[in-house]
VMD Tcl script that draws the C-alpha trace (Angstrom):
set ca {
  {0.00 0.00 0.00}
  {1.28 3.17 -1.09}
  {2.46 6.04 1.52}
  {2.13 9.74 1.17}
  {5.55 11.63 -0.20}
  {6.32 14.71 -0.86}
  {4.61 16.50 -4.05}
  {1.73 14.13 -3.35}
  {-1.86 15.15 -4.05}
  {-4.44 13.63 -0.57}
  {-7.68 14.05 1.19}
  {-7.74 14.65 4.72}
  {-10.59 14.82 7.12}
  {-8.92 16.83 10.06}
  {-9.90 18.39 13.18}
  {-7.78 20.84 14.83}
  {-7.87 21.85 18.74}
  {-5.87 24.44 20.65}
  {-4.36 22.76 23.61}
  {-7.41 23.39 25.91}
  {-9.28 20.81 24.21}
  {-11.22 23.72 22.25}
  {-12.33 23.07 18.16}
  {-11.79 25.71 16.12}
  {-11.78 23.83 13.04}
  {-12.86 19.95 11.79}
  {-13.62 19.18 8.16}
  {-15.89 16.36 9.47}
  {-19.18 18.01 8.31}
  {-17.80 18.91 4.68}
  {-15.87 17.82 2.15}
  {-11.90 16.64 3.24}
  {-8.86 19.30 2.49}
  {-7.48 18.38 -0.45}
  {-3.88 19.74 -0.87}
  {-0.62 19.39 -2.41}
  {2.30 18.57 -0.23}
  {5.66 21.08 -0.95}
  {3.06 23.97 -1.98}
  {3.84 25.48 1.28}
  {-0.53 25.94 1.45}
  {-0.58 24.80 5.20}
  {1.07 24.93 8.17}
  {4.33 23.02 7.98}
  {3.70 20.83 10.72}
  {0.57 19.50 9.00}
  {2.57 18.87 6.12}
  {5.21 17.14 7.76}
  {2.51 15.31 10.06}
  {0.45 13.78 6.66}
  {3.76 12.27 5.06}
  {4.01 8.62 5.12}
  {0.70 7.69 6.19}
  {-1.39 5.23 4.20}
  {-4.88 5.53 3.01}
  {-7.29 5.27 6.14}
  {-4.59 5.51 8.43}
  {-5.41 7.75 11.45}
  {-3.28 9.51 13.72}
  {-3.20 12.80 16.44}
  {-0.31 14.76 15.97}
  {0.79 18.18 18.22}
  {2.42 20.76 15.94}
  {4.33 23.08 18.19}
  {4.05 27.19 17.47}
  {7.34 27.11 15.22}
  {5.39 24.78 12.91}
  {1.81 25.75 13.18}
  {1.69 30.26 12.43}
  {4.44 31.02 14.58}
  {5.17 33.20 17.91}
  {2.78 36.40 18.11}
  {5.00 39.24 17.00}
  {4.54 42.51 18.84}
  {5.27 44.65 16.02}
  {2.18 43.50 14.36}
  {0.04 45.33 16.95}
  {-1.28 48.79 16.21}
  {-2.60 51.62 18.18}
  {-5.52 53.50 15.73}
  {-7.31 56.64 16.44}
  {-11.15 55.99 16.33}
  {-11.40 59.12 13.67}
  {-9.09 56.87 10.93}
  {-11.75 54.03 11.38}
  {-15.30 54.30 8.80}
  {-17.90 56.49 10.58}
  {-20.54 53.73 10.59}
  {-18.45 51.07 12.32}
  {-18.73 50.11 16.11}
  {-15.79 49.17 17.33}
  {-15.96 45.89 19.43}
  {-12.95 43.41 20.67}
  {-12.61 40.68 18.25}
  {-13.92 42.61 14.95}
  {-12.14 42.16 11.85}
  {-10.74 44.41 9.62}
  {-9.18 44.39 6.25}
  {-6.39 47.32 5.24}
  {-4.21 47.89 1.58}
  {-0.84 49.11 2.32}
  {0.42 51.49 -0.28}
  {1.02 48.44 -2.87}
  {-2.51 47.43 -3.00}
  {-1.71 44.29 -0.88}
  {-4.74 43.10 1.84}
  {-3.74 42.55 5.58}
  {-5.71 41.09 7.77}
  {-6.63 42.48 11.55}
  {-8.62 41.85 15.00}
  {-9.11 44.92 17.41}
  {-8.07 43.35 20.55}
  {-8.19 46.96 22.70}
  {-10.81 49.27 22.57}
  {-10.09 52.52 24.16}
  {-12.19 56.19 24.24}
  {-10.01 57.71 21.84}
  {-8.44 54.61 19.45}
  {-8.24 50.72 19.34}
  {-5.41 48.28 19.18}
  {-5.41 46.39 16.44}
  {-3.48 42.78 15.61}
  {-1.99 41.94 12.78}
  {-1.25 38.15 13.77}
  {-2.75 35.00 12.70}
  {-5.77 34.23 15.58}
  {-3.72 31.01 16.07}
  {-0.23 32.61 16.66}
  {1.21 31.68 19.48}
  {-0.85 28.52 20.11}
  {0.52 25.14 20.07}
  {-2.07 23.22 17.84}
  {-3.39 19.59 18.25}
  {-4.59 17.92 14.86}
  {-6.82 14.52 14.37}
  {-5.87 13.46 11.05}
  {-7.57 10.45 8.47}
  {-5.57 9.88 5.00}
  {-8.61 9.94 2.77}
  {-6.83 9.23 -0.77}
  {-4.03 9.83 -2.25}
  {-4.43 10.99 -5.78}
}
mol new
graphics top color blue
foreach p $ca { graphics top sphere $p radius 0.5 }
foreach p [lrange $ca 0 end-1] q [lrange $ca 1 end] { graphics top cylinder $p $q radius 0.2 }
display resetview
C-alpha cells in the first residue's frame, strides 16, 4: 500500500484543537482538504505530520508554534485613532478588519483593545502563538 511523499496530491478529514481541548476547526461536516504537499498551502507541521501515512490511516499529531503560524510578534500590533476608522463602524474586541498598504496588498486584523479615543489592532494570525493539536484520516491519495 502506497504512503504519502512529498509533491503528493491527498484528502484529509482533520480536526484541529488548541491545547485546551477547544475546536476551532474539523472538516468532518464537509468535504476533506485536499492539498498538495511542498506547496507550502498549510502549516508546515501538518505537512510534515500527513507524510508517510497510508490511506485510512489515522493519527493525532501536536504541531508546536514554530510549525503551526508562529510566535505572536509585537510589532504587528497597532494603536488607531477611532477618527481613521469608517464612521458607521462600532468598534468591538474581536472585529475584523481588512487594510491595503500602499502596494494594493490586503492585511488582515482583529481589534483586541478598545479605548475612548483609538483601538489596538493585531496583525497576527488568531492562532499565533498557540501550540495546535490535529486529528488526522488519510482519505486518498491521488
Amino acid at each position: 500500500m502506497s504512503q504519502v511523499k512529498e509533491n503528493d496530491t491527498v484528502k484529509v478529514h482533520y480536526t484541529g484543537k488548541l491545547k485546551s481541548g477547544q475546536i476551532f476547526d474539523s472538516s468532518l461536516e464537509r468535504e476533506p482538504l485536499e492539498f498538495t504537499l511542498g506547496q507550502g498551502m498549510l502549516i508546515p507541521g501538518f505537512e510534515k505530520a500527513v507524510i508517510d501515512m497510508k490511506v485510512n490511516d489515522k493519527k493525532t499529531v501536536d504541531i508546536p508554534v514554530a510549525e503551526a503560524y508562529g510566535d505572536v510578534i509585537k510589532e504587528l500590533f497597532h494603536k488607531v485613532e477611532k477618527t481613521q476608522l469608517p464612521p458607521e463602524m462600532e468598534p468591538a474586541v474581536g472585529l475584523g478588519l481588512a487594510s491595503r498598504d500602499e502596494k494594493g496588498n490586503e492585511h488582515q486584523f482583529r481589534i483586541v483593545e478598545v479605548n475612548e479615543d483609538h483601538v489596538i489592532l493585531d496583525g497576527n494570525h488568531p492562532l499565533a502563538g498557540q501550540e495546535l493539536v490535529f486529528e488526522l484520516e488519510l482519505v486518498e491519495i491521488k
